[in-house]
VMD Tcl script that draws the C-alpha trace (Angstrom):
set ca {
  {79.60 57.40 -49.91}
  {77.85 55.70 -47.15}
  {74.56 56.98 -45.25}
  {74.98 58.80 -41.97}
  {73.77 56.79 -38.96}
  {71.75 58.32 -36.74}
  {73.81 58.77 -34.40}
  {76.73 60.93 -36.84}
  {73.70 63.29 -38.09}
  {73.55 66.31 -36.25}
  {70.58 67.19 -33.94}
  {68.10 69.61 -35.10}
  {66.06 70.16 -31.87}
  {62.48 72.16 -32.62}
  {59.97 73.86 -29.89}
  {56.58 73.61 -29.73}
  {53.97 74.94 -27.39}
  {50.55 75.18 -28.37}
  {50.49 77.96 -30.73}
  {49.72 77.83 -34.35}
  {53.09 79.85 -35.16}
  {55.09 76.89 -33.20}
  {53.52 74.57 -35.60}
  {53.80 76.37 -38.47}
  {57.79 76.56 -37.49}
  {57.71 72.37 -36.99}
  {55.60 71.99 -40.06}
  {58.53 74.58 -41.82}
  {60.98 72.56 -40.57}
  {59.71 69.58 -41.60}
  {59.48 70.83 -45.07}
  {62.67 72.06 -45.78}
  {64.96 69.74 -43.73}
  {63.15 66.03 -43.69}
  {60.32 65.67 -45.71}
  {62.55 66.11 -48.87}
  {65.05 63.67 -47.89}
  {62.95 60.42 -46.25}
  {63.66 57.92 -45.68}
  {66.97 59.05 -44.89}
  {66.83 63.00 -43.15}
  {70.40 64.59 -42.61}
  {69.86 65.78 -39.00}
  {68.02 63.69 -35.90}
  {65.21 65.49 -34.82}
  {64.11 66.32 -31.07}
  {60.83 67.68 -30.98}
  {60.47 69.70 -27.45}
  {57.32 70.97 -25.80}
  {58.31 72.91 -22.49}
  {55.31 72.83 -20.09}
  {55.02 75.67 -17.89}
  {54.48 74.65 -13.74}
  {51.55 75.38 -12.18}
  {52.85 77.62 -9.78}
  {54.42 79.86 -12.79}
  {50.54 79.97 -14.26}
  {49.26 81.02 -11.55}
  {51.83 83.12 -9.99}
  {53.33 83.54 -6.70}
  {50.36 85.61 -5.01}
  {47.93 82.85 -6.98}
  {45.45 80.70 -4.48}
  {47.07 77.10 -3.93}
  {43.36 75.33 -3.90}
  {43.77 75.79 -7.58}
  {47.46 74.60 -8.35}
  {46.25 70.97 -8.79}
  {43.25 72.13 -11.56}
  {45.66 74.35 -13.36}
  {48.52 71.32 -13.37}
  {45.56 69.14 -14.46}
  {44.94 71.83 -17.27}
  {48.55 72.12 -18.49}
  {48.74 68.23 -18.54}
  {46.11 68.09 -20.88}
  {47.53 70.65 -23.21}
  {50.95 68.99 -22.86}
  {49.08 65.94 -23.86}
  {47.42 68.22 -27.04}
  {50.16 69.21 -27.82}
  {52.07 65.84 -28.38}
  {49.36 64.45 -30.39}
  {49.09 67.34 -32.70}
  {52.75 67.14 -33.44}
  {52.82 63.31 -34.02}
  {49.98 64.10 -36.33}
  {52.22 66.10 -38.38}
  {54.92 64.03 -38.30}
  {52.73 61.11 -39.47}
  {51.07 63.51 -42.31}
  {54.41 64.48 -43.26}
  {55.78 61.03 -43.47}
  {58.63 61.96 -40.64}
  {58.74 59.14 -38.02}
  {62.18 57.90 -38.20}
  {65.45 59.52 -35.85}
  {62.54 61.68 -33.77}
  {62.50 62.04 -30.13}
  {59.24 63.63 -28.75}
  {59.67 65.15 -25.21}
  {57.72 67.00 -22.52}
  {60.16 68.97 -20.07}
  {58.57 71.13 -17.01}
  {60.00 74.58 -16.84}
  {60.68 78.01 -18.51}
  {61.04 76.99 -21.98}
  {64.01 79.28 -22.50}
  {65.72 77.68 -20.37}
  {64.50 74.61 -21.32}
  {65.36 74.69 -24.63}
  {68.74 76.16 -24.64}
  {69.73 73.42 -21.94}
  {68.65 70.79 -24.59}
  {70.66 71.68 -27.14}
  {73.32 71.36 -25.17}
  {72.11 67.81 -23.49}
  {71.92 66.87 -27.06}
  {74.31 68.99 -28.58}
  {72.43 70.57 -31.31}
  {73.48 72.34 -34.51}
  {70.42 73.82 -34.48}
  {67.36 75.08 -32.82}
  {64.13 76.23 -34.97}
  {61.09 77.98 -32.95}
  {58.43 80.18 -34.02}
  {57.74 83.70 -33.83}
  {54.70 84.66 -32.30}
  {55.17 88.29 -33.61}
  {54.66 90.49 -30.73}
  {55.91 94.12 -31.04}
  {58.70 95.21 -28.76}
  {56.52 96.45 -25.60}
  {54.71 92.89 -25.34}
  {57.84 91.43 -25.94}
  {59.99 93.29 -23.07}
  {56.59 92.22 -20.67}
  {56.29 88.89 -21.70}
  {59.46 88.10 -22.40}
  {60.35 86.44 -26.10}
  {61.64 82.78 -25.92}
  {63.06 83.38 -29.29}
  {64.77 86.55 -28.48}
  {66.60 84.72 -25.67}
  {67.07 81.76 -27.55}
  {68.67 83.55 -30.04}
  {71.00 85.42 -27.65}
  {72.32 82.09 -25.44}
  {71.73 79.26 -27.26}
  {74.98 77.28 -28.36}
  {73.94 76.20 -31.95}
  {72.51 78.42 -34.61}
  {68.97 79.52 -34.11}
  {65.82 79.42 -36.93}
  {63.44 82.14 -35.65}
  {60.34 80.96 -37.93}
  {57.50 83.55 -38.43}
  {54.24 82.36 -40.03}
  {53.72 84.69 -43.40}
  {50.99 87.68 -42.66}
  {47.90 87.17 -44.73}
  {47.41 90.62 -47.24}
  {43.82 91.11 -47.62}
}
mol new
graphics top color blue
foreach p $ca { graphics top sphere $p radius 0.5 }
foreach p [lrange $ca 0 end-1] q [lrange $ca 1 end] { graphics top cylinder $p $q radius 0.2 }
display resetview
């Protein structure tokens, strides 16, 4: 049987932000669906960090003199955030069939529209673990994920150290 090209593997697309339970979830992922298999993974992986706009930061009622040092601010963690996961990828010897990208916006919607750009069979994020009243505040990119995303959906929580 002959080896999948990369583009007849299916697209795995993963989100990071800058939390340690997003890259605990890439670092998961990487794990149990490439690592094993290199040099030749069975999905294509799209690594997506959705930055947040300025103007969502701050808020609508937020002073504008301070849009352009907040965007300045989430450039640099976008930036952070890119490194650290090509960092992984490099310790985990994953480099081949990965697309790194940076996407401004809600990263709900960000996400679920990329798995359809790229037509995903799946999407893997992380949990961040807050209880149901932080979650209904904040809103839970993984709860929303879960509930309109076209592909299936890896909700990855980080394990709870027991003292």
């Amino acid at each position: 049987m002959a080896a999948a090209t990369s583009s007849e593997k299916p697209v795995m697309l993963v989100g990071v932000d800058e939390s340690e339970h997003s890259f605990y979830a890439l670092e998961w992922t990487l794990d149990h669906f490439f690592t094993p298999y290199t040099p030749n993974p069975p999905f294509k992986l799209i690594i997506i960090h959705a930055k947040p706009t300025a103007f969502t930061v701050v808020g609508a009622a937020g002073a504008v003199d301070i849009l352009p040092h907040v965007e300045e601010d989430l450039k640099k963690i976008a930036t952070r955030v890119i490194d650290d996961v090509k960092q992984i990828c490099i310790r985990k010897n994953v480099h081949d069939d990965v697309l790194l990208e940076t996407v401004e916006g809600d990263p709900r919607n960000i996400l679920c529209e990329y798995v359809e750009k790229h037509h995903a069979s799946m999407l893997v994020i992380g949990s961040h673990g807050y209880g149901a009243i932080k979650r209904a505040v904040l809103g839970s990119v993984s709860d929303y994920c879960a509930h309109h995303a076209h592909c299936s959906v890896t909700i990855v929580k980080k394990p709870k150290i027991k003292h």
